[in-house]
N, C-alpha and C positions, 0 to 999 in steps of 0.2 A: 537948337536942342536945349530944352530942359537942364538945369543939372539939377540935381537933388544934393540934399546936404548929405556931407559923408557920414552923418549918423545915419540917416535913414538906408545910405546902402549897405551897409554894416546890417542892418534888420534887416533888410531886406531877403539879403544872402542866405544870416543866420536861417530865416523860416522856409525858404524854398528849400534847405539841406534836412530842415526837421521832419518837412511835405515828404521827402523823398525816402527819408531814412524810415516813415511810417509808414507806408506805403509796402516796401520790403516787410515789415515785422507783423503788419496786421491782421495780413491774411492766413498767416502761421498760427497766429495765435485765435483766430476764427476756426480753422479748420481743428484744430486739437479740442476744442471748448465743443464745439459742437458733435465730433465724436465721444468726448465724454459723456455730454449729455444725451446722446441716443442708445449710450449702451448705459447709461442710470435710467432712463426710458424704460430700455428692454427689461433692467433686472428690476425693475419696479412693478412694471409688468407680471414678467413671473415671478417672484416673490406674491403679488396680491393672488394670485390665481395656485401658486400654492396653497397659500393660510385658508383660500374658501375651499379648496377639493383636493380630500383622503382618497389612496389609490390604495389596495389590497391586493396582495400578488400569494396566493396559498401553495401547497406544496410542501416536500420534506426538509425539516433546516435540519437535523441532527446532521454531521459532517462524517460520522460514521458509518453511515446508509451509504450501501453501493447504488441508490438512486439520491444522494443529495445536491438540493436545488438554490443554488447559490443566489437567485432572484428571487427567494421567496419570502414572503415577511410573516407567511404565518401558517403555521405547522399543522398539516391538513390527516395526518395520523396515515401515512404512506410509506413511510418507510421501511425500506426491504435490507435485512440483513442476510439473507444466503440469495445467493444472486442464482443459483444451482437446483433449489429447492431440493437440497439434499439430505436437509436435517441437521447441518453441519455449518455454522455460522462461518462466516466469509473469513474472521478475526481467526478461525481456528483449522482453516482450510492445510492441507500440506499438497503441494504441486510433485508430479513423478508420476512414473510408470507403475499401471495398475493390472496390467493385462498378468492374470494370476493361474492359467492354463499351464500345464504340467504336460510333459512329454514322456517323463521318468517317476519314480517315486521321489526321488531327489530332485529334478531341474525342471525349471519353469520353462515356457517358449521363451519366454522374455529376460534373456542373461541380468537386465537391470531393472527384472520387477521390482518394487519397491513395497511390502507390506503393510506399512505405516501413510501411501498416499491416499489421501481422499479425493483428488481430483486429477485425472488422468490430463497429463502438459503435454502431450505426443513425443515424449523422449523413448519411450518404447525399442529397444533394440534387439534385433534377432539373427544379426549375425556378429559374435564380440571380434574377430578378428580377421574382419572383412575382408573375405578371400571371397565372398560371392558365393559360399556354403551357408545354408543357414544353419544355424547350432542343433537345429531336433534332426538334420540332416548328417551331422558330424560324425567319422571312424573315426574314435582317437587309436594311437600307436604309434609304432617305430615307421617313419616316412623316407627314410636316408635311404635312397635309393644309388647309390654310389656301390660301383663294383669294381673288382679287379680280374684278376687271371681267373681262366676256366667259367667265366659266366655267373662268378660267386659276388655276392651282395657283399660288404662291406660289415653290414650289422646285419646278423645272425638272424633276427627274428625282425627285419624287414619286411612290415606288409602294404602290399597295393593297394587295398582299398581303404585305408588310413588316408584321409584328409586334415587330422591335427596331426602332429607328433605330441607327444606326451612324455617325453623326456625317456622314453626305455628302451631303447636303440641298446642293445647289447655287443660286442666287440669282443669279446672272450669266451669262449661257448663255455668251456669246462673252469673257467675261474681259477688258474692257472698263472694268472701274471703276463701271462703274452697273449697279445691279440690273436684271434684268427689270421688275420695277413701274415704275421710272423710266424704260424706255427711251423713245424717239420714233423712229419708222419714218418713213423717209424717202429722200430724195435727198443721201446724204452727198459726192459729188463737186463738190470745189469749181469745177468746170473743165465740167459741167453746167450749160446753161439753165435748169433748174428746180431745181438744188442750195437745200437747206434749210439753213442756219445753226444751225437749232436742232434738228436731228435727230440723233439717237444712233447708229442702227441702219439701217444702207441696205437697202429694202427693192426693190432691183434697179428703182427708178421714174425711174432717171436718162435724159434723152433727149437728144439736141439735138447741133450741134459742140458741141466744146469752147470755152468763154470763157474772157473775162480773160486779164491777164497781169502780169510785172512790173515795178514802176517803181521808181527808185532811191530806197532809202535814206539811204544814206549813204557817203561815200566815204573810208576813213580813210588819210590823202597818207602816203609815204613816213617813217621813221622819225625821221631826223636830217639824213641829207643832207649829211652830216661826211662820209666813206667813200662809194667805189663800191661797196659790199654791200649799202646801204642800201635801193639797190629793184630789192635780190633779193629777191623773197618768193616762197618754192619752195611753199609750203604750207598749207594755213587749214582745220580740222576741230575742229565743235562737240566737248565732251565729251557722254559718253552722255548724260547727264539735260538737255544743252542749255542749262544755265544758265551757260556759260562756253566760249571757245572759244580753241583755239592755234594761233599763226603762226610760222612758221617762216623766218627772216631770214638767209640763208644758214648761219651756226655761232651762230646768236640764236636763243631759243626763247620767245615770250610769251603769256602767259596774260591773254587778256579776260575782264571780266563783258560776258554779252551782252546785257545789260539795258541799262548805262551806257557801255558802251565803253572803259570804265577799266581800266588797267593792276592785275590779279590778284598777277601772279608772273612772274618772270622766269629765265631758266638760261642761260649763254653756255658756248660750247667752244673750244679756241683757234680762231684767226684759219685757221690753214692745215687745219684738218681739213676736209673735205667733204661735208655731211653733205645725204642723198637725201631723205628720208621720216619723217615720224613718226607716230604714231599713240599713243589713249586704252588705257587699260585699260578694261575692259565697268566697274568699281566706279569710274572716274574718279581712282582716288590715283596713278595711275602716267603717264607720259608714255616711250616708247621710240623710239630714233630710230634710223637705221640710215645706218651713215657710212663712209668710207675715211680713215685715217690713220694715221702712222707712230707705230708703239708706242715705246716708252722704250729699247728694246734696237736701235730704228732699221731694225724691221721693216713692210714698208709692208701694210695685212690693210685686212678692213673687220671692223665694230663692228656690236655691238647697246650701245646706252648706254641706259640705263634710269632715269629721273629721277624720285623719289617725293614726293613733297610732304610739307613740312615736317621730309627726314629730307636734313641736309647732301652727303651721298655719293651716287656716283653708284653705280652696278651695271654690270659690266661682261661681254659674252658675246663670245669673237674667233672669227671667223669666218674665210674662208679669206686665203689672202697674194696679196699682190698689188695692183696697180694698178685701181680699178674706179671705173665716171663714171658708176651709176646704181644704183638702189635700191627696192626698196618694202615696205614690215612694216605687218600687221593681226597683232592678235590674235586669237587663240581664243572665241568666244561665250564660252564661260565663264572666259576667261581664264588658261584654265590653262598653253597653249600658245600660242609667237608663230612665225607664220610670216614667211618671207625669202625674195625673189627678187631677185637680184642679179648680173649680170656672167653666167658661162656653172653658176650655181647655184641651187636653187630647195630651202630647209630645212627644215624644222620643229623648234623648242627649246620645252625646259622653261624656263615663266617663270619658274618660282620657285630652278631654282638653275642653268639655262643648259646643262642636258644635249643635246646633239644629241640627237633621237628619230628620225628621218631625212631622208635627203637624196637628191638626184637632179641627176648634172653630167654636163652636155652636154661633146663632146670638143671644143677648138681646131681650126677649119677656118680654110679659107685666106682671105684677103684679101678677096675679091669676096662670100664670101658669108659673113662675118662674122657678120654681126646673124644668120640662120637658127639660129644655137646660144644665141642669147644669152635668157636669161630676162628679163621685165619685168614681169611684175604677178603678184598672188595673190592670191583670195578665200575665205574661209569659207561655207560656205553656213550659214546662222541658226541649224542643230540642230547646225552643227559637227562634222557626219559627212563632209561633203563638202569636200576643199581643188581649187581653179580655180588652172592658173598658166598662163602663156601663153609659148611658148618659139619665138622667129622666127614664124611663120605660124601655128602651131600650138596650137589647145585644149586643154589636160588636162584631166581630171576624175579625181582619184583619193579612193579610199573611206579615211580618218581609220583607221577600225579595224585595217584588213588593207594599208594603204596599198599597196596593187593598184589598178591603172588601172582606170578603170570603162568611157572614152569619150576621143576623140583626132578633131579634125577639123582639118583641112589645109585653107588657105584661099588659094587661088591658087597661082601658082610663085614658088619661091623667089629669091631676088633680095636683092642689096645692101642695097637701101630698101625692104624690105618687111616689117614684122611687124605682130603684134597687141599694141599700145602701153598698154592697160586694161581692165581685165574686172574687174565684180560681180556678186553673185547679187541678186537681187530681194529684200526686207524676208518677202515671203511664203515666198520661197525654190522656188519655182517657175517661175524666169525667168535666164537668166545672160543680161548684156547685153554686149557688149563693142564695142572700135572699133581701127582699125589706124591708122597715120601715112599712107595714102593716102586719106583721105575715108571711110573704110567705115564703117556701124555695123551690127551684127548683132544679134539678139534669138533668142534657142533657149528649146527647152524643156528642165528639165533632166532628167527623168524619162525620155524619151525620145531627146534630141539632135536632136529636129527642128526645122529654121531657120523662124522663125516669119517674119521679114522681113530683107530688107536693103536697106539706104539708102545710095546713093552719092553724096556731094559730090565737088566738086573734088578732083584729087589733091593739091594742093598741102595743104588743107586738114589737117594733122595731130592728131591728138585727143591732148591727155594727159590726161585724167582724167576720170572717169563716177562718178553717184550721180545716185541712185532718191530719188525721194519715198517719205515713211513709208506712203503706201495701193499703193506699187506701180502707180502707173495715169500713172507721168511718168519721164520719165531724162533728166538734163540731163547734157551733153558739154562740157566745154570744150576751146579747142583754142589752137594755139601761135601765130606770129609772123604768118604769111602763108597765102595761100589765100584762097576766097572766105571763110570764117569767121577770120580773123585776127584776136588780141585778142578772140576772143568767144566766151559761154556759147549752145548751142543747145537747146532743150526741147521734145523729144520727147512724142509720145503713144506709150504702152507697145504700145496694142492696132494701131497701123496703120504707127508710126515716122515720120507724119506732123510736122512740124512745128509746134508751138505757142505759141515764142517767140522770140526771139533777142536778146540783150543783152551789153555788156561794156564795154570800154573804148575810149577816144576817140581813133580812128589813120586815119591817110592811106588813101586809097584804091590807093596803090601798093603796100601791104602786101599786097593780092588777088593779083599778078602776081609774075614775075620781077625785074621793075625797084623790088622794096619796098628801103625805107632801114630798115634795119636799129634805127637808135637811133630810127626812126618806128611801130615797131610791137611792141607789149608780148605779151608771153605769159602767158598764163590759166591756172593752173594750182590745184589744192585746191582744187576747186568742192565743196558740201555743203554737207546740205538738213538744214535742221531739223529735231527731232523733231514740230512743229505743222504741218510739212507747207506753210508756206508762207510760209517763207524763206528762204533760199538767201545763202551766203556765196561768195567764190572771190578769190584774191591773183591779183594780175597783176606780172609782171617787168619793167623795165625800161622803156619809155615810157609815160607816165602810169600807174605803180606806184602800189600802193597794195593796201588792202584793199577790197573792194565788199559795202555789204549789199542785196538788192533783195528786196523784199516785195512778194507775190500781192495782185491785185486785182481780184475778180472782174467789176468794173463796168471794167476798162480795155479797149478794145476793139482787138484786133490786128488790122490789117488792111497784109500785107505789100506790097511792090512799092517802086519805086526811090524814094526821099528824099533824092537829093540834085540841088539845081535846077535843076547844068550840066550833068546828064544831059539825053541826045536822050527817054527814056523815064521825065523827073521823073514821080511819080502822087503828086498834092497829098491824095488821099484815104487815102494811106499814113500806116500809123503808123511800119512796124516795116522796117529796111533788110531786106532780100533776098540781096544779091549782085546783082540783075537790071541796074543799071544800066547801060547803052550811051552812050560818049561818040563825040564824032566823031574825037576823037586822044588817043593813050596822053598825050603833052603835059599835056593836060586836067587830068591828076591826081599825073602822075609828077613833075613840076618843080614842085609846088606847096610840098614840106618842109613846115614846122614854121610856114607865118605863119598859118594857123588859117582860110584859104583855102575855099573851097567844093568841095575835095577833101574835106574832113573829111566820112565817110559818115552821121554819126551823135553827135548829142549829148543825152545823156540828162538833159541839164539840170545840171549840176554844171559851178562852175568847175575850172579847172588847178590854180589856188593855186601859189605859189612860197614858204609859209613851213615852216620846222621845225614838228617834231609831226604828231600825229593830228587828223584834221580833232573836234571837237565832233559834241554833237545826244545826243537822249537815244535809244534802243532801243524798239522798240516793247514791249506790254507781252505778252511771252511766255506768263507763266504766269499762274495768278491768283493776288490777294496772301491771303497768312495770315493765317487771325480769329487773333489774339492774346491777344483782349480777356478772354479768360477763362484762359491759360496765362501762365507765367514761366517760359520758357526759357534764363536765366541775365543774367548781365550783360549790360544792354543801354543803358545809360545812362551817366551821367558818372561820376568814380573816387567821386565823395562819392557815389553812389549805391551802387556797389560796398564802400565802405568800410560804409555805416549795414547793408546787406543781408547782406555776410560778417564785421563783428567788433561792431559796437554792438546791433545786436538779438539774436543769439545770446548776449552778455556779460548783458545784462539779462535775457535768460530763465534763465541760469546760476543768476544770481544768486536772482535771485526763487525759484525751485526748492529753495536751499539755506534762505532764509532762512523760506519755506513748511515745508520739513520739518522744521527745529526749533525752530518756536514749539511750545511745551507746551500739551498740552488743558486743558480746565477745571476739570477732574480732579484734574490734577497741580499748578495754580493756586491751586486751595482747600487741599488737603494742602500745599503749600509754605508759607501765608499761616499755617495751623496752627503747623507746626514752625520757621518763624521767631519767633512771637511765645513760643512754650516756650524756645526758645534765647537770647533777650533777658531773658527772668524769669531763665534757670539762671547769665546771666553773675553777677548781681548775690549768687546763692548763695557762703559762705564754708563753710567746714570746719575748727574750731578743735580742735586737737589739741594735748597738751602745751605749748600757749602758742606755737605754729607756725602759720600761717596755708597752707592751702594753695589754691589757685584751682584750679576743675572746669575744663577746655577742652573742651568740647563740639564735635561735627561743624560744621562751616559748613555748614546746609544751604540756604542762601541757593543754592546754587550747585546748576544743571542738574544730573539726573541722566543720566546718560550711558549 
């Protein structure tokens, strides 16, 4: 064997590894080079076959064409903006319901027609509250078909073929406060022998006279008894809701609780103004009076003064000039308007800013027949369409709206002393009752003007003032100094004008005739009748003055004729004076004055009293008291109670609140406990540099993140 020199196999080696390792790498580098070059080939290719041939692709390019054609290269004038050919560019299209069919003069078929759509989107809907009714198919109404005892519907006006309900489902027929389910049918007149106490609903089963009657309350004496004005009391009228009532003390005005008898509120005007009449506002925030007095400029007029509770100032409306000694003001049921009759004028103003709305004045006539022009009372009738004033002898009735006369009745001849002195409508508003200064009282209807009754007392007898009970089935009259009704309230029944009570204050028997003493016999005036229908307030002027409350009884039994002993026709079985009494000599009663003698016709059981103040006693109970026990209606306790309710419990909720929302979660707890105990290791870290010490300061993350 050969050898070869160890150079040659050193080379030899070297190149059979280089064969091999080339061999591997070649074909790699052949395949890559030659894929290059077949696709430099291909784009060489198309590249030349581009640059020799233009392709043209026509069509719409605007991008705003509801046909644009995104291949196209060149704009072939095609383009379409209303895709609808409606007239109505596509840009300005509105989508919705168009179907614009009416079923009504008001309702479309299409609950969500849309009149603003230009192109109908099929939203179109014709039944809105898919019950499988369509809406042109719709009863609206009361649908509560829910009943109880005897086969009765629950709501009143319940109808079957009502497919919507429409919210008027009634539950109260007569608006009454108690539902139908709740009511009780019965005898609601209290003044019936068979009247039910616990009935709701009169079911016309009343029979019998009339019972009961009423006995005094309470008598509250004169005010002070300082001044001769003190028992002038011209006036006394609940507020609407009854739970408060005002007296009117010549230029004094007082506001009672008519629970307690205690002093509300109080308003004085000077001493020398005059003041006639006052009256509530229908919302009770107002008191309006109607007065004669010399203005600031030393003109002598009369007044509307208008007193608002809780607001310092008064309001003021002037009225015409002149010298005038009487007065009457109601407002408007809805209070918007206050009427005035007064001297030879009878008004109507805006209450809210004292515009005359109109007026009506009688001309100055001569001497003798004075009073025939002179106006004295005015009534609302309850809807406030109807205003009543009474002018010398004379009825009005004119219509609010068109303030055109409606009716006019003339009551006797005219004369000096003769007019119609008060006139009201009835609460139902179906009755005007009225009375003159000769004994008259008169009852009409008002739809008609037919005189339903007339009742004549005495002439002497003078009436000033009338009011109705709240059921309209009574009207109490009071009247002035003398007559057979002198110092006294008398109570009518509505249906016959029969007499049903008679009450007032405590005076001589000479007050009946011509021979009365004058400082022996009081005047009754502002008689009026609670809203519960049986109580009855009225002031009396001047001998045994004072206020009177007298409350219904229906177990009291009247039974009229003479009570008093030294009458020839005493009747021991009498409750209630008459007038009937027969003496054997005027003597008998005229020269008896003031010793409290067996002239005195009638004592209701109260004494005189001779001290200052209001007499005491509590009120009866009006209304019924308030569950509380579950509401908090404000401060009603002591200032510490007020003080813990508006600043210590709220300050603690405050607080607690703040101190709730930033405690840190548990979260934030463990991560904090983390990177305090790294920040205590990194304090004790040094950094020695060139023989320089320097200290790391790290974050305080001790501290809330914020």
């Amino acid at each position: 064997m050969i050898k070869l020199p160890m150079v040659m196999r050193k080379t030899t080696i070297a190149i059979v590894v280089l064969l091999c390792v080339s061999s591997m790498i070649l074909p790699t580098m052949s395949s890559v080079n030659s894929f290059q070059l077949e696709e430099h080939k291909t784009n060489f290719k198309l590249s030349t076959e581009s640059d020799n041939v233009s392709v043209n692709v026509s069509g719409c390019t605007n991008v705003t064409a509801n046909n644009y054609d995104q291949n196209a290269t060149m704009d072939d004038g095609s383009c379409d903006f209303d895709l609808d050919d409606d007239g109505i560019l596509d840009a300005d299209e509105i989508p919705g319901c168009t179907d614009s069919r009416k079923y009504s003069n008001f309702a479309y078929v299409a609950n969500n027609y849309n009149p603003h759509a230009t192109d109908d989107d099929g939203s179109c809907d014709y039944d809105l509250d898919d019950d499988g009714v369509l809406d042109v198919d719709e009863v609206r109404g009361c649908t509560d078909s829910r009943m109880f005892m005897n086969n009765q519907y629950l709501a009143n006006n319940y109808d079957p073929n009502a497919t919507d309900n429409d919210g008027s489902c009634d539950y109260d027929l007569d608006n009454d406060g108690i539902n139908d389910i709740d009511e009780k049918r019965g005898c609601t007149s209290i003044i019936s022998s068979n009247y039910d106490p616990t009935a709701t609903d009169d079911d016309g089963s009343c029979y019998g006279t009339p019972v009961g009657g009423f006995k005094l309350l309470n008598r509250q004496m004169p005010y002070q008894y300082t001044t001769s004005n003190d028992n002038l009391i011209i006036d006394s009228k609940f507020s609407p809701d009854g739970t408060q009532y005002a007296t009117l003390h010549d230029s004094r005005v007082i506001v009672w609780s008519t629970s307690s008898r205690t002093i509300v509120d109080t308003f004085s005007f000077s001493s020398t103004w005059n003041v006639f009449d006052l009256d509530w506002s229908p919302d009770g925030k107002n008191i309006s009076t109607i007065m004669n007095a010399r203005s600031t400029a030393g003109v002598i007029k009369s007044w509307i003064i208008t007193h608002t509770f809780g607001v310092e100032n008064y309001s003021y409306v002037a009225l015409e000039n002149g010298t005038h000694y009487w007065g009457e003001i109601e407002y408007s049921p809805d209070g918007s308007m206050i009427a005035v009759a007064y001297d030879r004028f009878t008004a109507i103003y805006d209450s809210t800013n004292g515009e005359e709305l109109w007026n009506l004045t009688s001309p100055q006539t001569n001497y003798y027949n004075v009073l025939d022009n002179n106006h004295f009372s005015v009534s609302w009738s309850p809807d406030g369409l109807i205003l009543a004033a009474s002018i010398g002898i004379t009825v009005y009735m004119y219509d609010v709206n068109s303030m055109q006369q409606i009716n006019h009745i003339i009551h006797g001849s005219s004369g000096y002393d003769h007019y119609i002195s008060s006139l009201t409508f009835s609460p139902d508003g179906t009755k005007l009752a009225y009375c003159s200064n000769l004994g008259e009282s008169y009852l009409r209807n008002v739809s008609d003007g037919r005189l339903l009754w007339k009742i004549n007392y005495d002439s002497l007898s003078s009436c000033t003032d009338i009011a109705w009970s709240p059921d309209s089935q009574r009207i109490a009259t009071s009247y002035s100094f003398n007559g057979d009704h002198a110092s006294a309230v008398v109570v009518q029944y509505a249906e016959d004008g029969s007499m049903l009570d008679r009450f007032g204050a405590l005076r001589v028997l000479a007050c009946e005739d011509n021979y009365y003493y004058s400082h022996s016999c009081g005047v009754v005036e502002g008689v009026d009748w609670h809203n519960n229908g049986d109580y009855i307030i009225h002031s009396v002027s001047g001998y045994n003055a004072g206020i009177y409350h007298w409350e219904f009884d229906n177990t009291v039994e009247v039974i009229f004729g003479c009570t008093v002993e030294s009458a020839t026709n005493y009747d021991p079985s009498a409750t209630t004076y008459d007038a009937s009494c027969i003496f054997e000599s005027t003597s008998s009663y005229t020269n008896n004055g003031n010793n409290g003698g067996t002239g005195y016709y009638y004592n209701p059981g109260y004494d005189i009293g001779n001290g200052a103040g209001y007499g005491g006693g509590t009120g009866p109970a009006l209304l019924p008291p308030l569950d509380m026990s579950d509401a908090w209606l404000g401060p009603m306790g002591s200032e510490e109670e007020c003080v813990m309710v508006f600043c210590i419990i709220p300050m603690v909720l405050i607080c607690a609140f703040f101190i709730l929302k930033n405690q840190p979660s548990k979260v934030q707890l463990e991560n904090a406990k983390i990177e305090e105990k790294k920040f205590n290791e990194s304090l004790k870290k040094k950094i020695v540099k060139d023989e320089v010490t320097v200290e790391i300061n790290l974050p305080d993350l001790s501290k809330k993140p914020r």
